[in-house]
C-alpha positions in Angstrom: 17.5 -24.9 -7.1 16.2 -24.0 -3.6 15.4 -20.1 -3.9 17.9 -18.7 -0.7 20.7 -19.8 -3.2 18.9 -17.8 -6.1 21.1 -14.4 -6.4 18.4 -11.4 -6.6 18.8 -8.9 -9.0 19.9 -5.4 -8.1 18.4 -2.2 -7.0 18.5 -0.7 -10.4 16.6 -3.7 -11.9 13.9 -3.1 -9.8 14.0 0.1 -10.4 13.8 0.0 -14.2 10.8 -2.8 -13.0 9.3 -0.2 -10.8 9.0 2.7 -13.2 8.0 0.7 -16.3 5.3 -0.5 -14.1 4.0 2.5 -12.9 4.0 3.7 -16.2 1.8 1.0 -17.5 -0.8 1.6 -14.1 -1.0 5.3 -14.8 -1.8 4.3 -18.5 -4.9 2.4 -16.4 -5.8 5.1 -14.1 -5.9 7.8 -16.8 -8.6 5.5 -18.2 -10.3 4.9 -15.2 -10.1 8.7 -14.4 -11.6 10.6 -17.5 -11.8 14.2 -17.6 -15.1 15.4 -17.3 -17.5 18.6 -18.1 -20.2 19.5 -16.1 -21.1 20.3 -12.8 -18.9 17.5 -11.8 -15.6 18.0 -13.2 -14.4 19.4 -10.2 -14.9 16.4 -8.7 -12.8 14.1 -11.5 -10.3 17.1 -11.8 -9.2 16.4 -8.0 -9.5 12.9 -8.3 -7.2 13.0 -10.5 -5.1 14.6 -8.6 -5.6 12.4 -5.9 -4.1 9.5 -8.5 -1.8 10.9 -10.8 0.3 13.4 -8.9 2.9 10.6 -8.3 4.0 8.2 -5.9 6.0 5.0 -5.5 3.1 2.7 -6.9 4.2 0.0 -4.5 1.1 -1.8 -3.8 0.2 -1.4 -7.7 3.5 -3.3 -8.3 2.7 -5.9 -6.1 -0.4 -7.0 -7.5 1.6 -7.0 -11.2 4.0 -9.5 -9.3 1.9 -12.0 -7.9 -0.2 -11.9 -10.9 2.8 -13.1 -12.9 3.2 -15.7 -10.5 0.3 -17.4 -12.2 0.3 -16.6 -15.5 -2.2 -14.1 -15.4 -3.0 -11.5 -18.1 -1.1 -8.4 -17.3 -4.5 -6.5 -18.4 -6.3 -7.8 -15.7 -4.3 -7.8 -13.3 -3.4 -4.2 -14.1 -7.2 -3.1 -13.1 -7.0 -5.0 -9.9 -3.7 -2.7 -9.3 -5.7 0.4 -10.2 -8.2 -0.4 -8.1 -5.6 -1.3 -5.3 -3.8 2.2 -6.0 -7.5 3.9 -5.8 -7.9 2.5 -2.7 -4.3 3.3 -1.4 -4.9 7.1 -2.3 -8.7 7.6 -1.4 -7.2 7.0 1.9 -4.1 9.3 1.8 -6.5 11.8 1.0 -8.8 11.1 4.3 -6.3 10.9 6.0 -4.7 14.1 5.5 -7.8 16.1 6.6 -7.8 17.9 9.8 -10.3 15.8 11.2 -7.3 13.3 11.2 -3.6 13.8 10.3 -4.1 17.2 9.4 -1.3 17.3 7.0 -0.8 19.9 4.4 1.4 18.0 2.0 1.7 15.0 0.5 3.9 13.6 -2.2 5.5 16.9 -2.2 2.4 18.9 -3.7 -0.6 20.4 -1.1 -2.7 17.6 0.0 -5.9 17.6 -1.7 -8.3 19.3 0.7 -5.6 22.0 0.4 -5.5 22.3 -3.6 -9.3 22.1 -3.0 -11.5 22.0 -0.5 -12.1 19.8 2.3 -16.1 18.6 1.2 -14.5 18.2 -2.8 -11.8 15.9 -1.0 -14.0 13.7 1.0 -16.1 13.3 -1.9 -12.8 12.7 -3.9 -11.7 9.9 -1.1 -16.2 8.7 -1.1 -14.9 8.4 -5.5 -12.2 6.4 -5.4 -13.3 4.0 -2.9 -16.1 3.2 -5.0 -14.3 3.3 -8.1 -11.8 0.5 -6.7 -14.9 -1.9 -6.6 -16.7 -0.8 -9.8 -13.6 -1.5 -11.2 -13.5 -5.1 -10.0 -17.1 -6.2 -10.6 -16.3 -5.1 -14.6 -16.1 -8.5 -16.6 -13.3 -6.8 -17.6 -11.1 -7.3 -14.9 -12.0 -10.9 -14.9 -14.2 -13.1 -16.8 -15.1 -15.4 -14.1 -18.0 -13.7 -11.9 -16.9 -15.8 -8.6 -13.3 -14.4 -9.5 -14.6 -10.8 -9.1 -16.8 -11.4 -6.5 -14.1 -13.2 -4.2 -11.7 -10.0 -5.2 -14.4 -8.0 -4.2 -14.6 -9.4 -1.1 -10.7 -9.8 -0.5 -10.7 -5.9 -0.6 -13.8 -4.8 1.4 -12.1 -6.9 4.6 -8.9 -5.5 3.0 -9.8 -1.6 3.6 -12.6 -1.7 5.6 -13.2 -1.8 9.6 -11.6 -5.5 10.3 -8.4 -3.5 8.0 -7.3 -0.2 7.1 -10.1 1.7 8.5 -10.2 -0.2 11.7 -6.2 0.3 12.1 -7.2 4.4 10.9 -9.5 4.5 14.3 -7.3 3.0 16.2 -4.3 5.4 15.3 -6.6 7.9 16.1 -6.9 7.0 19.5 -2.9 6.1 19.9 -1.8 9.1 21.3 -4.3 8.1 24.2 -4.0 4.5 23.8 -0.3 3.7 23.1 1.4 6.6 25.5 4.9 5.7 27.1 6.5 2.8 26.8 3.4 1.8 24.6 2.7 -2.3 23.8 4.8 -3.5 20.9 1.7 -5.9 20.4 -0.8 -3.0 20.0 1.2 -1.2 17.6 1.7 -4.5 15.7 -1.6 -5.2 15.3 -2.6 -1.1 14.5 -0.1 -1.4 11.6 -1.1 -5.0 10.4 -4.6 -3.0 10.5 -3.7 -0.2 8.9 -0.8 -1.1 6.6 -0.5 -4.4 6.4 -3.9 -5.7 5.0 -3.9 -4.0 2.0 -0.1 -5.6 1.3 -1.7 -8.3 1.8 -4.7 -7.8 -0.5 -2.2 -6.4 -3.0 -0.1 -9.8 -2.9 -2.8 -12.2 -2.6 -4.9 -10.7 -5.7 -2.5 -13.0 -8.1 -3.2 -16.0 -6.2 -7.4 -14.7 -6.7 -6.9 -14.0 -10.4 -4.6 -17.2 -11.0 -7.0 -19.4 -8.8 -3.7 -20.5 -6.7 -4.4 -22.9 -4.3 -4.1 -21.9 -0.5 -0.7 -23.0 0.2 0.6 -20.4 -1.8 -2.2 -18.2 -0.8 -1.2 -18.2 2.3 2.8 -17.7 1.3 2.1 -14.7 -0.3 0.1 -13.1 2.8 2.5 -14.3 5.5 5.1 -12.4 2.8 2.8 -9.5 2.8 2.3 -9.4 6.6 6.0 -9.6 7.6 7.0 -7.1 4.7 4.0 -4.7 5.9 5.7 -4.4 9.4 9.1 -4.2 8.2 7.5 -1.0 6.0 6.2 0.8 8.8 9.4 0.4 11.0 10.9 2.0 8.0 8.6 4.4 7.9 8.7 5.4 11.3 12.8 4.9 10.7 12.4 7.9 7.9 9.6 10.3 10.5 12.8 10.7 12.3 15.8 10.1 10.4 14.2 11.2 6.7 14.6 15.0 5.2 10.9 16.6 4.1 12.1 17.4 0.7 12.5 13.5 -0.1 9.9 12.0 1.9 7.4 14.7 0.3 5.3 15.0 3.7 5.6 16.7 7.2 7.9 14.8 9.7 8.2 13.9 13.2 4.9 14.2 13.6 4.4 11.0 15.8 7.5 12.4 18.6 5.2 16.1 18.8 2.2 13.8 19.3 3.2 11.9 21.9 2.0 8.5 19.8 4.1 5.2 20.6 5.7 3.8 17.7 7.9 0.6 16.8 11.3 3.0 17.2 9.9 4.6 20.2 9.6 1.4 22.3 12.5 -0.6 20.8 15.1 2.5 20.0 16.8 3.2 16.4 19.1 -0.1 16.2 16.8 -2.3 17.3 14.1 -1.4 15.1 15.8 -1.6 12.5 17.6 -4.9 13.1 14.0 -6.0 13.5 12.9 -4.3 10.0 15.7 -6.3 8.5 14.7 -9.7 10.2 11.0 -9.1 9.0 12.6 -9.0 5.6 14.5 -12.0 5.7 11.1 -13.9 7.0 9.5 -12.3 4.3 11.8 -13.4 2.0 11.5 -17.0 3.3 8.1 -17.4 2.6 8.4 -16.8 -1.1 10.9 -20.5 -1.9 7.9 -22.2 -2.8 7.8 -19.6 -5.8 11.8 -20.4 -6.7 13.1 -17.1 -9.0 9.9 -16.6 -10.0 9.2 -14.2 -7.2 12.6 -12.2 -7.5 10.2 -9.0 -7.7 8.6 -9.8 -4.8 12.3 -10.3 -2.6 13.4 -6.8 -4.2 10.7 -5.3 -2.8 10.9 -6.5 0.3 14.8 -5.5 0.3 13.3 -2.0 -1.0 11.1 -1.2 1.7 13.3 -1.2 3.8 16.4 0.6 2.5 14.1 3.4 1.1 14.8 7.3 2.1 11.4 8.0 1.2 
């Protein structure tokens, strides 16, 4: 049966899915994350909080989904979505600081540099970046050694200056860069920078793990790239639209700023008509995965709909 016929289950499955999930990851990253004594403990303490003081484990969930794609062991591919999830946050944290975002809350709670200090959370961001990658060269994650090192790799491109870091600088410069009207093909490529590659890393870590050939390598990133820009319209949807208390972080930032964003230069309807057909292209590139990949279309679905 072709997969567009294939009726997705509903928001409350994948919310059930969602929250067993995440319980099973923070299971991980409690491991990962030890408390320790000693001069450092400070340092693990606000790591911690960095990792375990909630969020919508999204791109942890991802990597759990295409892993089952191929029949790998959830155990593995749980560490690759710690790692994934240490990655997502070391970044949060950065990017809070003044130096950047300068934001004083996140996920409802002070951002880190505020529950600490700002040198304890760059060294808490410098911890989990290299946790994510001592986590995948363990044989544990994978017995293979070519597995881990091609993981390894995949997430280096992933979050550093050709990805996340790269799209970080470049938001740094948008309010300079992007003013007025802006170029819808700048901010595409800032957030496929930014946003995107780790979706992308986070989806394509099953194929890795599951040695999937590159057809449906390459199904699961195009997924991951059109679902990444349908998430930042929606993002950019809630900076204006959203309410503090359920987003968990300051607002309208972007509009004081002056920064161009996908809403700015299209409007409110159009952007989100365009968040919904990234969606449904999304969603197209996952039939060669028939209902197998259900978790992966309620995402995308998700993403979208979301109020925070």
């Amino acid at each position: 049966m072709s997969p567009l016929h294939v009726v997705e289950p509903g928001e409350d499955v994948l919310k059930t899915r969602m929250i067993e999930a995440s319980a099973r990851i923070e299971s991980t990253l409690n491991a990962l994350l030890p408390l320790k004594g000693g001069p450092e403990a400070r340092l693990y303490q606000a790591m911690r909080y960095a990792t375990m003081n909630g969020g919508k484990r999204l791109r942890p969930f991802l990597v759990l989904s295409s892993a089952a794609l191929f029949g790998v062991r959830e155990s593995c591919a749980l560490r690759v979505a710690a790692a994934v999830e240490c990655v997502h946050c070391y970044s949060l944290v950065h990017d809070d600081l003044p130096a950047m975002d300068d934001d004083d809350v996140r996920r409802g709670k002070p951002s880190t540099h505020r529950a600490y200090d700002e040198a304890t959370a760059i060294l808490v961001g410098d911890g989990l970046l290299t946790l994510a990658f001592e986590t995948l060269a363990n044989p544990e994650t994978h017995e293979d050694p070519l597995i881990r090192a091609n993981l390894s790799l995949a997430l280096a491109k992933a979050a550093g200056a050709r990805g996340m870091v790269g799209g970080q600088m470049i938001d740094m410069l948008a309010p300079q860069a992007l003013q007025g009207d802006g170029d819808i093909g700048a901010i595409t490529r800032l957030q496929r920078l930014k946003t995107g590659e780790l979706f992308a890393f986070a989806c394509e870590s099953g194929a890795i793990l599951g040695r999937g050939d590159n057809t449906r390598r390459q199904a699961l990133h195009a997924f991951a790239h059109d679902m990444g820009l349908a998430f930042q319209i929606a993002d950019d949807l809630l900076d204006l639209e959203g309410r503090e208390e359920e987003v968990g972080k300051a607002l309208r930032k972007d509009v004081r700023a002056g920064k161009a964003t996908f809403v700015s230069i299209l409007g409110i309807e159009r952007a989100r008509d365009q968040a919904q057909l990234l969606v449904d292209q999304a969603v197209q590139h996952l039939e060669i995965f028939d209902e197998r990949a259900d978790n992966l279309r309620m995402v995308a679905r998700f993403v979208v709909d979301r109020r925070a």
